[in-house]
N, C-alpha and C positions, 0 to 999 in steps of 0.2 A: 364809964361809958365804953371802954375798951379803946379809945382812941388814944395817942400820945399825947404826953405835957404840952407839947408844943401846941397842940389842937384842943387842948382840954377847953379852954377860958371861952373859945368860939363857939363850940359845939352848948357849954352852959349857956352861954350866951343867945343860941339860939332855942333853946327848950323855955328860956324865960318870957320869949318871946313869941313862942308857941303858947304856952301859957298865957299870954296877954292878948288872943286871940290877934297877934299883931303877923300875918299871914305872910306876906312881901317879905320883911326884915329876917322873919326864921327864917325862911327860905335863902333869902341871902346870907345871915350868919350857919348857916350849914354848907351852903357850897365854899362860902370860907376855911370852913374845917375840912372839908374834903381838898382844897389847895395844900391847907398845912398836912393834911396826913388820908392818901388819896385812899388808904384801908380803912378807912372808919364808916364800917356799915351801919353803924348809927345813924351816922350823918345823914343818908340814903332815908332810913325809920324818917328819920325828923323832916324830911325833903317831902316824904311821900302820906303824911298827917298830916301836913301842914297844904299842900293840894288842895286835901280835902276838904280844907275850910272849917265854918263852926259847926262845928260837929250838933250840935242845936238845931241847925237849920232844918228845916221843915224840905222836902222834896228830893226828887232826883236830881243827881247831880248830872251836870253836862258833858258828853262823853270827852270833850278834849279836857276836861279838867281830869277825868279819872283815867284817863291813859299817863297824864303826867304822871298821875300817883303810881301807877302801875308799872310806867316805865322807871323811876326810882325804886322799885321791891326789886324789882329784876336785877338793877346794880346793884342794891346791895347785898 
């Protein structure tokens, strides 16, 4: 992921969890990784997918939800 050992297990942690369409938790397990290692612009990727919700979902999204996502690309 490009991020350090240290942040590695948080940053999987939260892709698995992105994966689990589990929205809240990746989110949280990637600002964790961004504590452990505040360069890991992955972490920002996974911050800023995980916004956006299930990707399935049928409509537009809400603008304060995709400004979050937006404002995550910009960090990272």
């Amino acid at each position: 992921s490009g991020c350090s050992a240290a942040a590695q297990p948080t940053f999987e942690r939260g892709v698995q969890l992105l994966h689990s369409f589990e929205f809240g938790p990746a989110i949280a397990a990637f600002e964790a990784t961004l504590r452990a290692d505040p360069g890991c612009a992955f972490a920002h990727w996974g911050i800023a997918l995980s916004q956006w919700g299930n990707p399935f979902g049928v409509g537009v999204r809400p603008a304060p939800q995709l400004q979050k996502g937006w404002d995550a690309v910009q960090r990272g």
